[in-house]
C-alpha positions in Angstrom: 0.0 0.0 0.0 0.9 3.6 -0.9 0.7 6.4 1.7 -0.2 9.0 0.4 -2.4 10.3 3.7 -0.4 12.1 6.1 1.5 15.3 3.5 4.8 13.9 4.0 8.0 14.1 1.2 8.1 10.7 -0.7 11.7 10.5 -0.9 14.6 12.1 1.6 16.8 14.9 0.9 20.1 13.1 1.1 22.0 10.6 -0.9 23.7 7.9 0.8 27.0 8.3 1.2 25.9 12.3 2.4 23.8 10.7 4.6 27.0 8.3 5.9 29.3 11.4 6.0 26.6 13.2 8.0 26.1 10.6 11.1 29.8 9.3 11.5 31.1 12.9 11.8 28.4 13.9 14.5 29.6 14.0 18.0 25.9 13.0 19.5 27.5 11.9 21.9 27.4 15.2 23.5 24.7 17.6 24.3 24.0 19.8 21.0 24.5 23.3 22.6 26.7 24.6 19.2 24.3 22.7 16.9 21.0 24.6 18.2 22.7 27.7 17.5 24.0 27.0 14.1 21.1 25.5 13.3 18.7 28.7 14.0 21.8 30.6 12.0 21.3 28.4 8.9 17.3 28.7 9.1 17.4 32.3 9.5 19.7 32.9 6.3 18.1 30.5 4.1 14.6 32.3 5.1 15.4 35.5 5.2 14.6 35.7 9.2 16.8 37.5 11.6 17.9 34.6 14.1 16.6 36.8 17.1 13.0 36.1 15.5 13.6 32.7 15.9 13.3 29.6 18.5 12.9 25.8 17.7 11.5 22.7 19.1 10.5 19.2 18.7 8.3 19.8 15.9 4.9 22.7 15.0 3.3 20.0 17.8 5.6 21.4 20.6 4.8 25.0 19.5 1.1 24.3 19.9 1.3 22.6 22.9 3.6 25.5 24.2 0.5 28.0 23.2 -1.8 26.2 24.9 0.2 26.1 27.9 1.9 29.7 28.1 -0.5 32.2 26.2 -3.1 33.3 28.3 -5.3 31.7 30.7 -9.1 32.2 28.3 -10.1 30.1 25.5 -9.0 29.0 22.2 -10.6 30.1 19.2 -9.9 28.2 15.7 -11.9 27.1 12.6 -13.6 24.2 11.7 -12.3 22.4 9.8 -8.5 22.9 10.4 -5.3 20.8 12.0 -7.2 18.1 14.8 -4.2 18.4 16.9 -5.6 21.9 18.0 -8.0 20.5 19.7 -6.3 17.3 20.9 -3.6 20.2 23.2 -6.5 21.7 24.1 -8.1 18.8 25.3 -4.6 17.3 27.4 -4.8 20.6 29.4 -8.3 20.7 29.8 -8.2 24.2 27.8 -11.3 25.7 26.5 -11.6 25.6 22.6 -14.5 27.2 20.5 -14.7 26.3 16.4 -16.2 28.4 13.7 -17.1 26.4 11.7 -17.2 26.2 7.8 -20.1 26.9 5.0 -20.7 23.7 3.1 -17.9 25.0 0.3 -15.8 24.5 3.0 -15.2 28.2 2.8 -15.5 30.4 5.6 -17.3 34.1 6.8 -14.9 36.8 8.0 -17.7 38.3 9.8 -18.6 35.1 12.0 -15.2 34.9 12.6 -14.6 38.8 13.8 -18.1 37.9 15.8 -16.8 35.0 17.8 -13.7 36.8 18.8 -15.5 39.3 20.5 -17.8 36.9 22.1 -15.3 34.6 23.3 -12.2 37.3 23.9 -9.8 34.0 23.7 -6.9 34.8 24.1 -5.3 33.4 21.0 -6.7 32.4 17.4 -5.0 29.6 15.8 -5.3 28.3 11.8 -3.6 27.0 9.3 -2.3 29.3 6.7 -2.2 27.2 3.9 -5.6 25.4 5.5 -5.5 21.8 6.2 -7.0 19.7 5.0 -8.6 22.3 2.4 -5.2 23.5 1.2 -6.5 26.9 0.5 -4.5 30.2 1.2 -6.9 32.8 3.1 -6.8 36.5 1.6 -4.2 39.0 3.0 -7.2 41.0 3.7 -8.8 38.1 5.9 -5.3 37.2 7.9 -4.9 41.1 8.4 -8.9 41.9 9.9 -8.2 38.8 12.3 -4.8 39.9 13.6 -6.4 43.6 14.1 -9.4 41.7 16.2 -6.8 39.2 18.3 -4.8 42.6 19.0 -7.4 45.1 20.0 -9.1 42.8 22.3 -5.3 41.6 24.0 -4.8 38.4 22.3 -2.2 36.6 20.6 -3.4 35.2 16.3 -1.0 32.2 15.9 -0.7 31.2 11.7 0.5 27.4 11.2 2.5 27.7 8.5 3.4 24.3 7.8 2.2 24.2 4.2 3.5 27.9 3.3 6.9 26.6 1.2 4.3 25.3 -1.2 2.1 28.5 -1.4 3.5 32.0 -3.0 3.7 34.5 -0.3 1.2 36.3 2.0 1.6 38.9 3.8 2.4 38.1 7.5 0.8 40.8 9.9 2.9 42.7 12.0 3.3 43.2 15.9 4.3 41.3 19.4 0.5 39.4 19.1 2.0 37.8 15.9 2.9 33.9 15.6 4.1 32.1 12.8 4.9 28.4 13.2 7.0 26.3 10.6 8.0 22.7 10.2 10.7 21.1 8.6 8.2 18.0 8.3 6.9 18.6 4.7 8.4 20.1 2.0 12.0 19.2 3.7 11.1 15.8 3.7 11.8 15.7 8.0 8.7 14.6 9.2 10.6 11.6 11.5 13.6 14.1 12.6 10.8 16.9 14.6 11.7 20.4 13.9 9.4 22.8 14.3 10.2 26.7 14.4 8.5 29.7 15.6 9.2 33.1 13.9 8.1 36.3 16.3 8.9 39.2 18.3 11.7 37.6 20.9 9.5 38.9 24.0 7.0 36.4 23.1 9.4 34.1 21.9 10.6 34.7 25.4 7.2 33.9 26.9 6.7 30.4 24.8 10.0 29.6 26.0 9.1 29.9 29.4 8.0 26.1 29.0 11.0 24.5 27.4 13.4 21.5 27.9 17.1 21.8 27.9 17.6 20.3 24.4 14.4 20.4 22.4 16.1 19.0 19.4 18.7 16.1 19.0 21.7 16.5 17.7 21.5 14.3 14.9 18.4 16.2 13.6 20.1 19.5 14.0 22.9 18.8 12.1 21.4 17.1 9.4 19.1 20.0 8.9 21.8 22.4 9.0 23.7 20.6 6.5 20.9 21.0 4.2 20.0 24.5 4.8 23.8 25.6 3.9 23.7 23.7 1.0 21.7 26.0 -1.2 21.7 24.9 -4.8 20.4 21.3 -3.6 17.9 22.7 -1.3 16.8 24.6 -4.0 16.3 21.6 -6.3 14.8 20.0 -3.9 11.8 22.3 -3.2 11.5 22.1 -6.8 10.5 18.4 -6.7 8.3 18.8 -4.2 6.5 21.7 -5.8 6.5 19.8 -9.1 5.5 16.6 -7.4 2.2 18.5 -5.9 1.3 20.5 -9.4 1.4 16.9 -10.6 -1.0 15.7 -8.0 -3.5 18.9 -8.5 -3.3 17.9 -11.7 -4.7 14.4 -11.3 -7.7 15.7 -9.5 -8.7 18.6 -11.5 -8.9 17.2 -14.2 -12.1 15.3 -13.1 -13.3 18.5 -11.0 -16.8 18.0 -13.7 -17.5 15.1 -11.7 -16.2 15.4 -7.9 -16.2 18.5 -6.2 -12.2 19.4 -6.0 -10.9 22.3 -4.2 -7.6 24.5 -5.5 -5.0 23.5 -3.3 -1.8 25.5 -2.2 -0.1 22.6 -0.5 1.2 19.4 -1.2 -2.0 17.5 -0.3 -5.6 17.7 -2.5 -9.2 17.9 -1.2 -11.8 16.3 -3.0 -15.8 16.2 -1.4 -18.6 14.3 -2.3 -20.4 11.3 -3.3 -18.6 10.8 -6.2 -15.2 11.5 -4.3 -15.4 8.7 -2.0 -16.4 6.2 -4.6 -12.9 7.3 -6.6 -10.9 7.1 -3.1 -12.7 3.4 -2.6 -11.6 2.8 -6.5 -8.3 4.3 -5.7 -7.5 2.5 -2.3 -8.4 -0.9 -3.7 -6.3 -0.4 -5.9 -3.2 0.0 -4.1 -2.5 3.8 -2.9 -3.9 4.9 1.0 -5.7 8.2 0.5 -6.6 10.0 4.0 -10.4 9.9 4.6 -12.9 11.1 7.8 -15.4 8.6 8.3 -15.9 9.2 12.0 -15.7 13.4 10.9 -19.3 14.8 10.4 -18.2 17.1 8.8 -15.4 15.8 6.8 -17.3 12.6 6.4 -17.3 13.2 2.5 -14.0 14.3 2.1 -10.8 12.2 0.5 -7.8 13.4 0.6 -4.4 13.0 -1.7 -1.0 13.8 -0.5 2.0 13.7 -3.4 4.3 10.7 -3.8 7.1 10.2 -5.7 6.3 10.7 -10.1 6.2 7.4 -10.9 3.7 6.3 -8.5 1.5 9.7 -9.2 1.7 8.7 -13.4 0.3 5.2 -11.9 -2.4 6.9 -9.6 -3.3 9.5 -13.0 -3.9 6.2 -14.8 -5.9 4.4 -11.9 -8.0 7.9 -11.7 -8.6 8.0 -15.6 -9.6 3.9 -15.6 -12.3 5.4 -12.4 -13.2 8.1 -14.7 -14.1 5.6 -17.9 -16.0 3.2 -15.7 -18.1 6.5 -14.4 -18.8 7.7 -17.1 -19.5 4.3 -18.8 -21.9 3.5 -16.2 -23.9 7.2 -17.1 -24.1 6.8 -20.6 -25.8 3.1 -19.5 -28.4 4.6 -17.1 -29.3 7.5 -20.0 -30.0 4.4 -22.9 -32.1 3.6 -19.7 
């Protein structure tokens, strides 16, 4: 079985014997205090990001757990639907969360948004920017009204950006209120190595640090991460697979957007809704490749999604998709002589 359910890179960024020169010369036998720092140095040049902006941790799940623990004492506000693990940290520390919750587009109202935050006064909103699972890339306009709201009402508007390498650029909001996580998990291809970084003003880096082991990050992580991050040219080529990897995917599925509802995605995963998209995922799983569904999800109950894999295996699921697409439409043309 393929997975091609949980976003992750289908291959790894290293060759071999890179890989081999990598682990023998790393001294993990020794507590990384160097390697942290160079590191954050290596992120921060590769990004653009002055290293004072920046903190890291065992991967985006640390940073939202580290949210939930050190930003306020009032509720949570996020949308529905968006990243479950929002609610899971919630749920561990017994944290009050409120949803607003989609239309059935899966799209969502500004206005019930702005409405619930001055209900609730939480003190921090939390979404994905890309959205998952949608994949779509909210408006400057809409991230810039809900960082307004979260800062004249004292709260903190936290934007997962775990997707955002595979997105063009947004414009991030500016001020001490403003939190942008990032992960090394996807489009790095270091989901099993947990990085996750936080970019913000360094007095509420300060305050998520408050909560915060000694070594958040292993050594061997580090320094593979920061060999890749100096090494430019290949990191560049690299994104470029992954980028091509999910036009390739999008591809796949909008072709057929006549017959399943599909929606425009900025990330390297797909959405598809419907009837008629969980009899392709059905046609598709059977036939080999493990597509992330939502059965026990009332409102994802509908929903299939697609994350990339490497080309061969997505020129295999484009053929698998067009054989589903000829029995469909097959089976119409037979009801119509009908």
């Amino acid at each position: 079985m393929i997975r091609i359910n949980k976003n992750e890179s289908p291959i790894r960024a290293f060759s071999d014997d890179t890989l081999k020169e990598i682990v023998l010369k790393s001294r993990f036998f020794e507590y990384p205090d160097e390697e942290y720092d160079e590191f954050i140095q290596a992120y921060a040049d590769y990004n653009g990001f002055n290293k004072n902006q920046l903190s890291a941790a065992n991967g985006s799940d640390e940073w939202i757990q580290k949210c939930m623990i050190a930003l306020g004492s009032g509720s949570v506000l996020t949308i529905n639907p968006d990243f479950f693990m929002y609610t899971d940290y919630a749920a561990q520390i017994k944290r009050s969360i409120h949803y607003v919750n989609c239309k059935e587009d899966f799209t969502f109202n500004l206005t019930d948004i702005l409405s619930a935050m001055d209900e609730l006064q939480p003190s921090f909103f939390i979404l994905s920017q890309p959205n998952n699972p949608t994949g779509v890339l909210f408006s400057d306009e809409f991230i810039q009204q809900c960082s307004d709201k979260m800062q004249s009402i004292g709260g903190y508007i936290v934007l997962d950006e775990a997707y955002i390498e595979f997105s063009e650029s947004y414009k991030v909001p500016k001020g001490r209120h403003v939190i942008q996580m990032r992960t090394m998990s996807k489009i790095y291809g270091f989901a099993g190595l947990r990085i996750g970084i936080v970019i913000s003003h360094p007095d509420t880096i300060k305050l998520l640090n408050s909560i915060q082991h000694p070594y958040p990050i292993n050594t061997l992580s580090l320094q593979l991460a920061t060999h890749l991050l100096k090494d430019k040219p290949h990191l560049d080529e690299f994104f470029s697979y992954q980028r091509a990897r999910a036009a390739q995917l999008h591809a796949i599925f909008l072709q057929q957007s006549d017959v399943i509802n599909v929606i425009p995605s900025h990330t390297n995963f797909i959405m598809t809704y419907g009837k008629n998209a969980l009899s392709l995922g059905r046609y598709i799983e059977a036939r080999g490749f493990l597509p992330r569904t939502y059965p026990n999800n009332d409102t994802l109950k509908e929903v299939v999604r697609y994350s990339i894999a490497t080309e061969d295996n997505l020129n295999h699921l484009a053929e698998i998709t067009a054989d589903w697409r000829a029995e469909y439409d097959h089976s119409i043309q037979s009801k119509l002589k009908k």
